[in-house]
Structure formats: C-alpha cells, structure tokens
TIROPA-832366 format. One record per residue (C-alpha): z negated, x, y negated; residue in one letter. Coordinates in nm, 3 decimals, always signed. Each point is the difference from the previous one (the first is absolute). Layout:
N
        up      east     north   drenvex
         Z         X         Y         A
...
//
This chain:
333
        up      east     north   drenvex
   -19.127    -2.525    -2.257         X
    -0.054    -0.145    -0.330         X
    +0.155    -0.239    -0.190         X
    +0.014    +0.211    -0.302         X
    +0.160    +0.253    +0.205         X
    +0.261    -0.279    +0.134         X
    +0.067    -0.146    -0.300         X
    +0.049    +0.410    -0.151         X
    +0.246    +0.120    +0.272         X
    +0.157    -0.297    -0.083         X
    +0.082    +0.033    -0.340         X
    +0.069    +0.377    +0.117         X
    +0.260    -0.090    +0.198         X
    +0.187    -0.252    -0.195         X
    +0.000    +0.301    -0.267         X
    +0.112    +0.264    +0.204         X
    +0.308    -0.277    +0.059         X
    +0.024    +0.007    -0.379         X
    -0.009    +0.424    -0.022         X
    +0.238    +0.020    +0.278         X
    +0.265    -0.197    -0.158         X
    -0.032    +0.056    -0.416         X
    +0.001    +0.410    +0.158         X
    +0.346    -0.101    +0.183         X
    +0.130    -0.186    -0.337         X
    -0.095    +0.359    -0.211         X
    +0.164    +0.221    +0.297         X
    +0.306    -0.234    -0.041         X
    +0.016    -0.005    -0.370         X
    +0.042    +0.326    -0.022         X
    -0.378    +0.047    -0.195         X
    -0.177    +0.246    +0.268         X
    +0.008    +0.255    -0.266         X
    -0.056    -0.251    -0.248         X
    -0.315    +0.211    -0.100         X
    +0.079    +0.376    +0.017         X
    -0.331    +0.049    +0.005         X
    -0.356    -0.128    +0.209         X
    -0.234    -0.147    +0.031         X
    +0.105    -0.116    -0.353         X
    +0.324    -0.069    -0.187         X
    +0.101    +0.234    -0.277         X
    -0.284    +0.167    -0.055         X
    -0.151    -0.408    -0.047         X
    -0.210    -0.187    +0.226         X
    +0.229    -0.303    -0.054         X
    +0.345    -0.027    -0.001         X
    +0.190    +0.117    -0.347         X
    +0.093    -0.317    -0.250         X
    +0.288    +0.176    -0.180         X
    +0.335    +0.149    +0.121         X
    +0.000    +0.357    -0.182         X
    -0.132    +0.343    +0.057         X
    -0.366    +0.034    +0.109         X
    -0.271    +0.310    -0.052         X
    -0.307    -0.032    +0.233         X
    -0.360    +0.000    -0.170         X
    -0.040    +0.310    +0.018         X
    +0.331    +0.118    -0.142         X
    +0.092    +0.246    +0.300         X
    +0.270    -0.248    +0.147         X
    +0.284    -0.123    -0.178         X
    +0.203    -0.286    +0.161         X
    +0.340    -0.116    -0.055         X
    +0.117    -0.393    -0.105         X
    -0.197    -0.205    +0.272         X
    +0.138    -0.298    +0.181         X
    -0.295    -0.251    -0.044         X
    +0.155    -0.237    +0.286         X
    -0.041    +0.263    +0.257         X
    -0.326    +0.126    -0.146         X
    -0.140    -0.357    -0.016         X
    +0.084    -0.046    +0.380         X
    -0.124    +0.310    +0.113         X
    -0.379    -0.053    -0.135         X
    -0.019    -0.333    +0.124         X
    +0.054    +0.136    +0.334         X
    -0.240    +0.237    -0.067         X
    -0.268    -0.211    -0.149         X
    +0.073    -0.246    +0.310         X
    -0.041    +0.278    +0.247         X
    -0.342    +0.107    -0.173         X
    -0.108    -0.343    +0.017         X
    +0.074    -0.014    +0.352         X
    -0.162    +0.355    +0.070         X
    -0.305    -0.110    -0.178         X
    -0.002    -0.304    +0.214         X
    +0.004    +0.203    +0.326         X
    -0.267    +0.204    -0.144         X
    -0.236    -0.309    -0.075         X
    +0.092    -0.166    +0.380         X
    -0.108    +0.376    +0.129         X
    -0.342    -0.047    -0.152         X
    -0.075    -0.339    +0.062         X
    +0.082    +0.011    +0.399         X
    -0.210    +0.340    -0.012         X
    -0.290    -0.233    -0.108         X
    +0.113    -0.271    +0.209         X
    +0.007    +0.277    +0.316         X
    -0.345    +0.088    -0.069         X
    -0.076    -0.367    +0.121         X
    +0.276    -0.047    +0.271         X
    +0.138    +0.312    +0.151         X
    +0.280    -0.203    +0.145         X
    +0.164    -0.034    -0.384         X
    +0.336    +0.082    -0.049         X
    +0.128    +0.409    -0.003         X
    +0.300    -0.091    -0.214         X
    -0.121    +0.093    -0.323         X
    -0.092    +0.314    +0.072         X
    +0.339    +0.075    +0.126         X
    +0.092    -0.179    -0.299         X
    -0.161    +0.230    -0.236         X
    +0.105    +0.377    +0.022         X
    +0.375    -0.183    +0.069         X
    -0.015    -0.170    -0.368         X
    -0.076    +0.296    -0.115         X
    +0.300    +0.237    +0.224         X
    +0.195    -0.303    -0.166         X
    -0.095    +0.078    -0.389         X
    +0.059    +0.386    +0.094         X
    +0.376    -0.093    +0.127         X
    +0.020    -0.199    -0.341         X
    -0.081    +0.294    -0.233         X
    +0.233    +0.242    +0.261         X
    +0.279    -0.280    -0.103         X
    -0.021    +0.106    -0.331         X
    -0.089    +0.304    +0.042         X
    +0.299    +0.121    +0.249         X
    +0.244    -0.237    -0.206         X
    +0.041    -0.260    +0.303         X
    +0.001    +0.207    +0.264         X
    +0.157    -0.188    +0.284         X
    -0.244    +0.099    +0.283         X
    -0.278    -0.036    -0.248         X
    +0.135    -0.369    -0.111         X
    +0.087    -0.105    +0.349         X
    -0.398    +0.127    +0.122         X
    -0.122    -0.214    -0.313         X
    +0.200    -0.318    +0.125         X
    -0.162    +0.053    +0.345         X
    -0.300    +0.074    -0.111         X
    -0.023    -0.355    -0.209         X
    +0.117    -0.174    +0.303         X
    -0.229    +0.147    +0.258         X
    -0.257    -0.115    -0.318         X
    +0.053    -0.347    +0.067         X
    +0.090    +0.025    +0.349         X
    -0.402    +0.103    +0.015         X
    -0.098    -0.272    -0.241         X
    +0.154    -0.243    +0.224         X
    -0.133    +0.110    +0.330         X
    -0.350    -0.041    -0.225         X
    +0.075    -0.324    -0.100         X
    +0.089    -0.145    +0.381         X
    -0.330    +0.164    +0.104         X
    -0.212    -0.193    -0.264         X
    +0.159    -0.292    +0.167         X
    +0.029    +0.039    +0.328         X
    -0.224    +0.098    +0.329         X
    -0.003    +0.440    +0.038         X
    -0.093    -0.014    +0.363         X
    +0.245    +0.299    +0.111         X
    +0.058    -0.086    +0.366         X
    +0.365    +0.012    +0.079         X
    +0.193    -0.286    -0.015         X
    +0.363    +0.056    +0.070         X
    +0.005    +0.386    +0.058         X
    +0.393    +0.042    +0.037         X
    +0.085    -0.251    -0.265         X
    -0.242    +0.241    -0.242         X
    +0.184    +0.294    +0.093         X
    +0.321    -0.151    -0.099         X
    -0.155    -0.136    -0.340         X
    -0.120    +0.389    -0.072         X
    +0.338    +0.137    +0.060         X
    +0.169    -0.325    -0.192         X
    -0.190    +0.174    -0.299         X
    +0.121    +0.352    +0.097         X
    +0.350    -0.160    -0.064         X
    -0.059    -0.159    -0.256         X
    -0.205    +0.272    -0.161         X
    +0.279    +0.223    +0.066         X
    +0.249    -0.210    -0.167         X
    -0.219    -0.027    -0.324         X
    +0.045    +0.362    -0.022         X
    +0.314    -0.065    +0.019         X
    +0.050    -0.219    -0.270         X
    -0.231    +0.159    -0.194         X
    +0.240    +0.339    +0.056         X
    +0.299    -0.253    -0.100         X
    -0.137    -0.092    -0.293         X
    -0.154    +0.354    -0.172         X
    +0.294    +0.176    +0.077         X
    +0.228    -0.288    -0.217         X
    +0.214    -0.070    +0.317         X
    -0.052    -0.383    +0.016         X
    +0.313    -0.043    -0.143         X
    +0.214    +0.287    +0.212         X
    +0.150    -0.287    +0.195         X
    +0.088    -0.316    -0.114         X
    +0.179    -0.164    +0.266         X
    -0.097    -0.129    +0.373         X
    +0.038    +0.075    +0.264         X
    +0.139    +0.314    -0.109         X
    -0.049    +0.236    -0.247         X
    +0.310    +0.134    -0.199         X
    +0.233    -0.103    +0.292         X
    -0.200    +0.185    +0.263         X
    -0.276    -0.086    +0.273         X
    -0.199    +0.359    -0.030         X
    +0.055    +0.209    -0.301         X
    -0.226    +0.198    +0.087         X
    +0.178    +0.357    -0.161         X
    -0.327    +0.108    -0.144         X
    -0.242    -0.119    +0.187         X
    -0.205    +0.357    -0.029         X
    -0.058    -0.018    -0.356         X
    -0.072    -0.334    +0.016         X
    -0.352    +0.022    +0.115         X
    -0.137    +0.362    -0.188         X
    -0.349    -0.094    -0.039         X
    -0.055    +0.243    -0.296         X
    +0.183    +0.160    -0.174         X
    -0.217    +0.189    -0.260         X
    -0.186    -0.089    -0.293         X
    +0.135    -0.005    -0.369         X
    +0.300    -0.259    +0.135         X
    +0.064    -0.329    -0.151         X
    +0.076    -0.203    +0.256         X
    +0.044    -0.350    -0.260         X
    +0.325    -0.173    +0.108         X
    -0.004    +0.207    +0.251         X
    +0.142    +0.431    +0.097         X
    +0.253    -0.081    +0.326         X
    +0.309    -0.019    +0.042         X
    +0.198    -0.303    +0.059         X
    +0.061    +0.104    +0.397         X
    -0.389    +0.045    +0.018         X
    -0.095    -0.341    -0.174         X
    +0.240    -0.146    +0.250         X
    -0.156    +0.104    +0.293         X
    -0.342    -0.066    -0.099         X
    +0.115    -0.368    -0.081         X
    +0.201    +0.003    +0.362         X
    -0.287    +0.142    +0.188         X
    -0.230    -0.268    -0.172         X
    +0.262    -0.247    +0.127         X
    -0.031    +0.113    +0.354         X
    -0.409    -0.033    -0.078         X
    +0.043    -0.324    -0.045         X
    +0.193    -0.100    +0.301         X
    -0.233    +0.194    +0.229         X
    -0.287    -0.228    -0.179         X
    +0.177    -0.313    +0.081         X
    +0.050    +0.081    +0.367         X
    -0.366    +0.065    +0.057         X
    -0.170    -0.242    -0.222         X
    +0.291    -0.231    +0.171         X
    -0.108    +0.094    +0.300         X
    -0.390    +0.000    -0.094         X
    +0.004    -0.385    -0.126         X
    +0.115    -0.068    +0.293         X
    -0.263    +0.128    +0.171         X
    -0.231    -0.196    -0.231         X
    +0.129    -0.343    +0.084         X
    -0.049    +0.092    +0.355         X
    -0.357    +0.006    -0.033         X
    -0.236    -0.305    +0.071         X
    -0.157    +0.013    -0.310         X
    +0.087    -0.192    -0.278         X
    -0.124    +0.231    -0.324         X
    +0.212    +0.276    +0.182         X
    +0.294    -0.194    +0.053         X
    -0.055    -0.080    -0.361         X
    +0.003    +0.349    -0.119         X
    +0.286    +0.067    +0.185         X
    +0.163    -0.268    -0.222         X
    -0.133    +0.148    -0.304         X
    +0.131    +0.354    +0.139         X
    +0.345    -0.150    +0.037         X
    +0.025    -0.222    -0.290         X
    -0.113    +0.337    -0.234         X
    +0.266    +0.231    +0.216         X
    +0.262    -0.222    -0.115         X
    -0.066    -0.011    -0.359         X
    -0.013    +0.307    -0.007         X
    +0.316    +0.064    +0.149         X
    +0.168    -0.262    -0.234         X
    -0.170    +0.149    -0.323         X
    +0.162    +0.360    +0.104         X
    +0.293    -0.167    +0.049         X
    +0.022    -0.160    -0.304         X
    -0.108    +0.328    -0.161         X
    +0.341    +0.160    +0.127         X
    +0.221    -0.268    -0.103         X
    -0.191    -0.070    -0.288         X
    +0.017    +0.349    -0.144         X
    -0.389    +0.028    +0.011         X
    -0.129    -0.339    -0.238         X
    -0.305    +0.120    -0.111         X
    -0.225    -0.300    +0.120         X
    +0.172    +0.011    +0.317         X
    -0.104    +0.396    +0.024         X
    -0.331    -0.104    -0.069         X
    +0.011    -0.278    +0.284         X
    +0.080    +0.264    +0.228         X
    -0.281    +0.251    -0.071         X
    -0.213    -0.319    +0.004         X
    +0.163    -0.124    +0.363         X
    -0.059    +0.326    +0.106         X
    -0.390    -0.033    -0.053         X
    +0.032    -0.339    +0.179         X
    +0.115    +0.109    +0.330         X
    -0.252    +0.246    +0.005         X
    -0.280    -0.266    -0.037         X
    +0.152    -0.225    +0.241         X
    -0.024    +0.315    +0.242         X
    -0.359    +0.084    -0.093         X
    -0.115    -0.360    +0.061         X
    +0.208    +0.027    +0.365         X
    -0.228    +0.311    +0.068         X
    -0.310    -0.182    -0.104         X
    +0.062    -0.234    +0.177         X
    +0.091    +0.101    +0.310         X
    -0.282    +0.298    +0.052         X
    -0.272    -0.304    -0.075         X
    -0.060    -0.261    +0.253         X
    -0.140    -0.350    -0.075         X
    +0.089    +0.089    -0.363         X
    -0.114    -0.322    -0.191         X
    -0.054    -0.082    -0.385         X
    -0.335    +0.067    -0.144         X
//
C-alpha cells in the first residue's frame, strides 16, 4: 500500500471523527431541519446571513424568518460530509491504481464508496422526510459503519493481512460484541430521534417504576407515513418512556457481555489482545458514565455529544479485537 494512500485514510478517518460528532451536536441542537431544503439552504448554496423572510433564485419558493444558527450548523455538516465523501472518492481511485500494481491492496474503499454515497442519500431523505426517525437513526449507522471501515483500513495499512486464524472462538465473540453493540446504537439512535432522552430522569428507576413499559407497541413503529414532522418528536409520553427504558435494558445487556468479553481478552497470552481488551473496557465504562450523566444531567449538550462519540469508540475498540484476532503473527509494518 502506499504512503499516499496511508497518509489519505488517515486524514479520512480523523474526519469522519469530526462528521460524526459536529452531525451529533446539529441532531442535538435541534438544527436537523435547519435547512428545509437540499442539497442547499434556502434556495442558497451557503447558509443565509440575515434573519428574515427568504425567496429562492428563482422566485418559486418563498421561505419564512430563518434561524441562521441552525442554518449555519447544518451546512457545515454538510460541507464536512462532502469533504469527506470526496475524500472516499479520491482513496477509491488511487488504491484502484495502486491494485493494478499489487492485487493484494486494500478492498475497503470500494466498500467505502457506494456507502458514502447511501450516506448523502439518507442526508437529503433527512430533510426531505422532516427527520424521519428510521431514516435519522440509518444515517447515524451509516456514518459509524463509515468509520468503522476507515479504521479497519487504517490497521491494515499498518499491520500484517495474513488471514490464518488466530484465536477462532475469541473472534466469534468479538463479531457478536459488535452485534451488541451495534444493536444498542440503534438503540440510542431510536432514543434520541424520537426526543425520549429525557423521558426518564432518574436511576435506577424511571418515574418510580422498574419497567414502564405501557406502550411498548408504539414505541418501535418503524414508519409511520410520509408528510409527518417528526422534529421534537410525535409519541406519547408512555411511548418515549419505553423507548428510553428499553434502551436502558440495552445497555445492561451490553455491559454483561462486553463484561464478560474483556474478560475473555485478558485471558489470552497475547499482550496487544489483552490490551484491547483494556481499551474495550476502559471505552464500556465511559460510556456508561456519560449516559449516566446524561440522565442526571438532563442531557448537557457536550455530554450528549460525548456519548454519540463513546459510542463510535467502542465500536473501534471491537473492530481492532476482530482484526486482530482473525490475523496471526500480526506485526507493524
């Protein structure tokens, strides 16, 4: 692999971090639908500068009094996310050069590629479908499994890609650690696009009970037809409670296996597993503390944004576990 490639998926990855998070601070401040419109922003390729009533260029939409904060936010995260599409795209053409030479390059980009661009459809359908929880939630996943990819491309330009088993059972267990945890993202992600963060604000239990589970049916209606404007969210208190309970009950179900799964680690004679293991653990808990202190904290917004960000952690401390253990002799290049 080259080192222009390197040194690209590099930069690509330490900007997906940066997407990942500024798109959790817009979610959380309320600006999804700072732009009503896409790809651009009023009828503007830029963000408006003025707080009063816009017509498009071409006169056909008229907009009402704009809120330039939310606006503002909403383009950078755009303008980010092209940057990092763009980036993909470039990556994509240079290891299809580079594989012309060495047929043992890197697949990631490729994967990479039609993803980005799922990713900027699910942007536009965000608009589009006025935050849309499923749509929302898929976006969130979507930017996740992004740099999830990005990763596993950066610890191959690294490291050995011999793919003779190392530690078969200890693999399995890393792949379903990231069903879990994958799982539980969609979870939070559910929590969050439905506005039920803030349904319970007390631990252990929520509004004096263990379970409130009353609607627990209408909690989790995937779609619920188009035209609806799902900002600040459609449910019912009952329903937000339950999603925010059964996210709750996510969570402890992650604990016990990741628990149970670092455990394994440190059983192992290697020392870079036992180290991931460490890393596993060590992001588990913060992750646990930040939700925590989301509860009691009445959702801070930095905190929030710690938690979507913790959240993309433990999945990279999971995708270095399976790297690692389905490579033997693994070594740094």
């Amino acid at each position: 692999m080259s080192s222009l490639c390197k040194n690209l998926g590099l930069v690509l990855l330490l900007l997906a971090v940066v997407v990942i998070l500024y798109g959790a601070y817009v979610r959380l401040t309320d600006a999804g639908l700072g732009c009503p419109d896409w790809p651009g922003c009023y009828g503007q390729l830029t963000a408006p500068s003025a707080d009063k009533p816009i017509v498009a260029e071409d006169s056909s939409l008229v907009f009402d009094a704009v809120e330039i904060g939310k606006a503002s936010r909403e383009m950078i995260h755009r303008y980010l996310a092209s940057a990092l599409g763009f980036g993909i795209l470039v990556l994509a053409l240079l290891t299809w050069t580079v594989r012309r030479k060495n047929r043992r390059s890197s697949k990631a980009p490729y994967i990479l590629l039609p993803l980005v661009v799922f990713q900027g459809v699910l942007g536009m359908w965000t608009v589009t479908l006025l935050l849309k929880p499923l749509v929302v939630t898929a976006h969130l996943l979507g930017g996740l499994a992004t740099l999830s990819i990005l990763y596993w491309y950066f610890l191959s330009s690294r490291y050995a890609v011999a793919v003779v088993p190392q530690d078969k059972k200890l693999s399995i267990l890393a792949w379903l650690g990231l069903f879990v945890v994958v799982s539980q993202v969609f979870l939070g992600g559910w929590t969050s696009t439905n506005y039920a963060a803030l349904a319970c604000t007390e631990l252990p239990r929520c509004h004096g009970l263990w379970l409130p589970l009353e609607q627990l049916d209408s909690a989790f209606v995937l779609w619920r037809g188009l035209g609806v404007n799902y900002e600040f969210g459609v449910l019912d208190t009952p329903a937000r409670v339950a999603i925010h309970v059964v996210h709750r009950i996510g969570a402890v179900v992650v604990t016990l296996f990741l628990g149970f799964l670092v455990w394994r680690t440190l059983k192992c004679e290697l020392s870079q597993i036992r180290k991931i293991g460490l890393a596993i653990g060590s992001a588990l808990l913060l992750q646990l503390s930040l939700g925590i202190a989301n509860v009691l904290g009445g959702l801070p917004i930095f905190v929030a944004v710690g938690h979507n960000g913790g959240a993309g952690l433990l999945l990279l401390t999971l995708v270095a576990l399976i790297y690692f253990t389905s490579r033997r002799d693994a070594y740094d290049r």
